[in-house]
C-alpha positions as CSV (number, residue, x, y, z in Angstrom):
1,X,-10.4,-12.8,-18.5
2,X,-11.6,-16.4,-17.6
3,X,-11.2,-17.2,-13.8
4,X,-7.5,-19.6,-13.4
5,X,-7.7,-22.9,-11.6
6,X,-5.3,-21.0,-9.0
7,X,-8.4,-18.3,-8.3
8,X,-11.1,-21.6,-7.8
9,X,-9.2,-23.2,-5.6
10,X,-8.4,-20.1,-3.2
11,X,-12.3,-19.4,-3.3
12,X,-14.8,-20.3,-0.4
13,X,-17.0,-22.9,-2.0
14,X,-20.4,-20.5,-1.3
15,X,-20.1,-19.0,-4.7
16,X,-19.9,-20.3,-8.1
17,X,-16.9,-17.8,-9.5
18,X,-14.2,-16.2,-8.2
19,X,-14.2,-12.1,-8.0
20,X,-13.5,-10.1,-11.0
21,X,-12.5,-6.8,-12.4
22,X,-10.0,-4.4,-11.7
23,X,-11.6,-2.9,-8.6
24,X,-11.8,-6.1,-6.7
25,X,-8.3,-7.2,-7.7
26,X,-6.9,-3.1,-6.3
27,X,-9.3,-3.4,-3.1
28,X,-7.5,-6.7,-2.7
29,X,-4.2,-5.1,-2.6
30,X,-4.9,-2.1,-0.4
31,X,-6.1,-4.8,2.2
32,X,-2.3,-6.3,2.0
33,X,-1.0,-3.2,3.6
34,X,-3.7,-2.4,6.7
35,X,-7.3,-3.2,7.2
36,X,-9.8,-0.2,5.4
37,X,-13.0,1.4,5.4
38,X,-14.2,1.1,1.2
39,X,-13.9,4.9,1.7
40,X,-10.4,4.6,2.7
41,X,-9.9,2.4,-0.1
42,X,-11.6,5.0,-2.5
43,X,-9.4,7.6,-1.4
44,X,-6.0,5.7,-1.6
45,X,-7.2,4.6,-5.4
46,X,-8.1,8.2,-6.3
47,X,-4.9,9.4,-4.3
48,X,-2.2,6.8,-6.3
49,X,-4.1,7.5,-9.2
50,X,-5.0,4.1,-9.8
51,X,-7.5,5.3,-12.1
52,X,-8.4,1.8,-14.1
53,X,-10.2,1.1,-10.5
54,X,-11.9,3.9,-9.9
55,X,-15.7,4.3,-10.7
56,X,-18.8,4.6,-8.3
57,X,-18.9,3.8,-4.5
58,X,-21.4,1.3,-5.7
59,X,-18.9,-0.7,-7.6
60,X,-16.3,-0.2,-5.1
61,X,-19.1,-2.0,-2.5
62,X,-19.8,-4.6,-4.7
63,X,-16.1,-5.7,-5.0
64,X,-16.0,-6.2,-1.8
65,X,-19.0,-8.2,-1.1
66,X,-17.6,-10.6,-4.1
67,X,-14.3,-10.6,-2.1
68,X,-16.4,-11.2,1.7
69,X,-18.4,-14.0,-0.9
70,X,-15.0,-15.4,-2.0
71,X,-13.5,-16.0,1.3
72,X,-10.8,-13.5,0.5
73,X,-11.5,-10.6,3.1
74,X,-13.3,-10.1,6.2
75,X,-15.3,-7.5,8.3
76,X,-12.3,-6.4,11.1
77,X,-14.3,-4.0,12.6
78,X,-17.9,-2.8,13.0
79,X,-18.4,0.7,14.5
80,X,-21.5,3.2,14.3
81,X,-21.3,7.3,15.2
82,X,-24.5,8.7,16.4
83,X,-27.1,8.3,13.8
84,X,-24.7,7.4,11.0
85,X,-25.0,4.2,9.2
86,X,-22.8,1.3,10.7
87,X,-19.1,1.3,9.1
88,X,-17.3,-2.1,8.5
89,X,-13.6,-2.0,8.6
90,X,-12.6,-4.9,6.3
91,X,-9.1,-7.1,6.1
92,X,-7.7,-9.8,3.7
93,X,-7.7,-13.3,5.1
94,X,-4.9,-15.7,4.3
95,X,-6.8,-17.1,1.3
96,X,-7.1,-13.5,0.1
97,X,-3.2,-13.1,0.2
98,X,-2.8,-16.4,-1.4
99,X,-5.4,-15.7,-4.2
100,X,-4.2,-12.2,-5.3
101,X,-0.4,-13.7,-5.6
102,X,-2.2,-16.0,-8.1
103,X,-4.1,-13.5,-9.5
104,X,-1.7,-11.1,-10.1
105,X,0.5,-14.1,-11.1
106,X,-2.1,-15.0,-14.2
107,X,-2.8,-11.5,-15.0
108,X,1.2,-10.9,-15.9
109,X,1.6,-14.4,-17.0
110,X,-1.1,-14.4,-19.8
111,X,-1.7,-11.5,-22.6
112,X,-5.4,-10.7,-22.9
113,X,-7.3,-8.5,-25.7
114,X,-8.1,-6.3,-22.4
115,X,-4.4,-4.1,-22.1
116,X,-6.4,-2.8,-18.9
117,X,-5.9,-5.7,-17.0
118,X,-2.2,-5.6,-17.8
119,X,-1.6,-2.3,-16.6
120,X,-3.2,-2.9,-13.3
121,X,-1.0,-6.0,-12.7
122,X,2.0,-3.9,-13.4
123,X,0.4,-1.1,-11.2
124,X,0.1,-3.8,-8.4
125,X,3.8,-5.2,-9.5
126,X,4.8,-5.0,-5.8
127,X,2.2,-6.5,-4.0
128,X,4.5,-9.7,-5.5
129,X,7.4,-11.4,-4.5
130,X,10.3,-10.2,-6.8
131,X,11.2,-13.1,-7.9
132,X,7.9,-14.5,-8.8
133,X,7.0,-11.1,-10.7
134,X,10.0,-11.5,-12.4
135,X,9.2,-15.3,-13.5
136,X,6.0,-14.4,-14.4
137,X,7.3,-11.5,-16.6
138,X,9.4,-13.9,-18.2
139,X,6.9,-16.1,-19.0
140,X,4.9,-13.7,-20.6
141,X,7.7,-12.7,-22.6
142,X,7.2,-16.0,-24.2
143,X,3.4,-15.9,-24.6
144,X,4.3,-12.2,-26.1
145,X,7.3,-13.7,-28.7
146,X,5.1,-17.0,-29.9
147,X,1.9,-14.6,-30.5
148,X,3.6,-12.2,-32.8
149,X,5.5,-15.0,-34.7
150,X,2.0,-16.4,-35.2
151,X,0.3,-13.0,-36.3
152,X,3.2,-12.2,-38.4
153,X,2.5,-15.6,-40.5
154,X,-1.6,-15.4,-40.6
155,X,-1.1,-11.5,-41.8
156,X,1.4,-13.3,-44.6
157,X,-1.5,-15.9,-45.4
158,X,-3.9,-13.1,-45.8
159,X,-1.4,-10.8,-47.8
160,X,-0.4,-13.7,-50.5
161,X,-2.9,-15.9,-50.3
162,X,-6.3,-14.3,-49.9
163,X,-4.8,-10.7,-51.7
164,X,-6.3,-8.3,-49.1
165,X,-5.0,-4.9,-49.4
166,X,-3.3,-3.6,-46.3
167,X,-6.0,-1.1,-45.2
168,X,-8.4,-4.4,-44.1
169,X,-6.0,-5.7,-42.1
170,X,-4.7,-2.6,-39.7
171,X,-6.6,-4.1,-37.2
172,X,-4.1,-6.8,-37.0
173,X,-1.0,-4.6,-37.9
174,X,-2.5,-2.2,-35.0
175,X,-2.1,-5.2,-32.6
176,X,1.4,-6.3,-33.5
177,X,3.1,-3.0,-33.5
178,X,1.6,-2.8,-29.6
179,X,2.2,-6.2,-28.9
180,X,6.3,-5.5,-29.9
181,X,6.3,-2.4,-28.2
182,X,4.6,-4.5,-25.2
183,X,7.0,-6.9,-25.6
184,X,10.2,-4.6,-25.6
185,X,9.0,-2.7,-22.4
186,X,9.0,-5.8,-20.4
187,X,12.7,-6.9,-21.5
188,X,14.2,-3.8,-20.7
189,X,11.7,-4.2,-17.0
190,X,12.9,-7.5,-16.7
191,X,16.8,-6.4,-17.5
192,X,16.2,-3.6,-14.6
193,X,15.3,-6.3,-12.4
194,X,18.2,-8.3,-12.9
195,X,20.5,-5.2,-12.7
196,X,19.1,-3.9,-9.6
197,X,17.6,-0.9,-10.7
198,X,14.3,-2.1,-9.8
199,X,13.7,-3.8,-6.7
200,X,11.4,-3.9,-3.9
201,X,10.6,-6.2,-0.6
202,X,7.3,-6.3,1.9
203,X,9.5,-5.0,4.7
204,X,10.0,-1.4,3.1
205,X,7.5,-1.5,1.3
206,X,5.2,-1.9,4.5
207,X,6.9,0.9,6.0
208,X,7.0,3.1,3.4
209,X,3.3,2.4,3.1
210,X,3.3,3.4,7.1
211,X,4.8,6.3,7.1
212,X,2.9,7.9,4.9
213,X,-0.1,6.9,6.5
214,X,1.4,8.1,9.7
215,X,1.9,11.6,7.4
216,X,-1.5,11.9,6.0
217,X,-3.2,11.4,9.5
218,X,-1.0,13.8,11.0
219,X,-2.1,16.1,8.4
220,X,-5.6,15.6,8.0
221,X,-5.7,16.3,12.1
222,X,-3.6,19.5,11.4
223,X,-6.3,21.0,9.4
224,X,-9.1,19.6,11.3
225,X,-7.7,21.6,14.8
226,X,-7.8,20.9,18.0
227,X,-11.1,19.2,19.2
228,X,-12.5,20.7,22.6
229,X,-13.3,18.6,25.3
230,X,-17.2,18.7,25.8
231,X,-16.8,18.3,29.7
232,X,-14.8,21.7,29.6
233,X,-17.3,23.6,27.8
């Protein structure tokens, strides 16, 4: 997907493009909630099962340099144990915050050829304002409407002008019956949104995301055990 004006604009002018990818666009979003190690981050996307992001540590590391690059996050915190190498703690900067709204804005705005990308931004839906998801849902609605009207005529063209049997054209039939299907899912989203069965805001979602946090460090020190005091030994 081509880089929006929106994404340029948010970007620090040392690079040439903004970041890309599904990886940097979730590593984005975990930095929303607290600042992370990229081994915290690899966790949390193996742990939601956020599994169009996860890959190789490499590719998780990379991300993030494009994001540092970008202007979008910073090192928080630099800490070294022993003879380990040194780990950076990194957190979104207000540009960051700004450019994922607009990323995830243009990815649920505009329908691409890659359905992964879709299915991240609705994986990410609440890292958005309600009522800008729900605008940009809309939108898309459109985009969604005025492509299959225009599929459904060139398939017609071919059919009656050109004579092509159907089995050359299931490629396009294949797209249109996803495209409606597509297309009917976010109505009925959008009509949960209006209703009130779906609805989110920052401040419980934030402590939602706290609390379990809160959970999973009291759990991982539960299995850990007590650690002894060196002095007393």
């Amino acid at each position: 997907m081509a880089p929006s004006r929106s994404l340029i604009r948010n970007m620090s002018p040392r690079i040439g493009r903004p970041p890309q990818g599904t990886i940097a666009l979730t590593a984005l979003a975990l930095l929303t909630e607290r600042p992370l190690h990229p081994y915290e981050m690899e966790r949390l996307i193996h742990d939601r099962r956020k599994d169009y992001a996860e890959g190789k540590m490499r590719a998780l590391y990379r991300a993030i340099e494009e994001l540092e690059a970008a202007g979008w996050v910073e090192p928080a915190e630099t800490t070294r144990e022993g003879r380990r190498p040194e780990r950076t703690v990194y957190r979104i900067t207000p540009e960051g915050h700004e450019a994922l709204e607009d990323w995830l804005q243009d990815i649920l705005e505009k329908p691409a050829r890659e359905h992964l990308v879709f299915t991240a931004g609705v994986g990410l839906l609440a890292y958005l304002p309600q009522d800008r998801a729900m605008g940009a849902l809309q939108h898309r609605a459109v985009e969604l409407r005025a492509e299959l009207a225009a599929r459904a005529e060139a398939s017609i063209a071919l059919e009656q002008e050109m004579h092509l049997p159907r089995v050359v054209l299931l490629e396009d039939e294949h797209e249109r019956a996803l495209r409606d299907a597509e297309l009917r899912w976010v109505l009925s989203l959008l009509e949960d949104m209006r209703s009130g069965r779906l609805a989110w805001d920052p401040e419980s979602l934030s402590a939602h995301f706290d609390a379990m946090h809160d959970h999973e460090t009291a759990r991982r020190r539960h299995h850990r055990g007590p650690v002894s005091d060196p002095a007393q030994s």
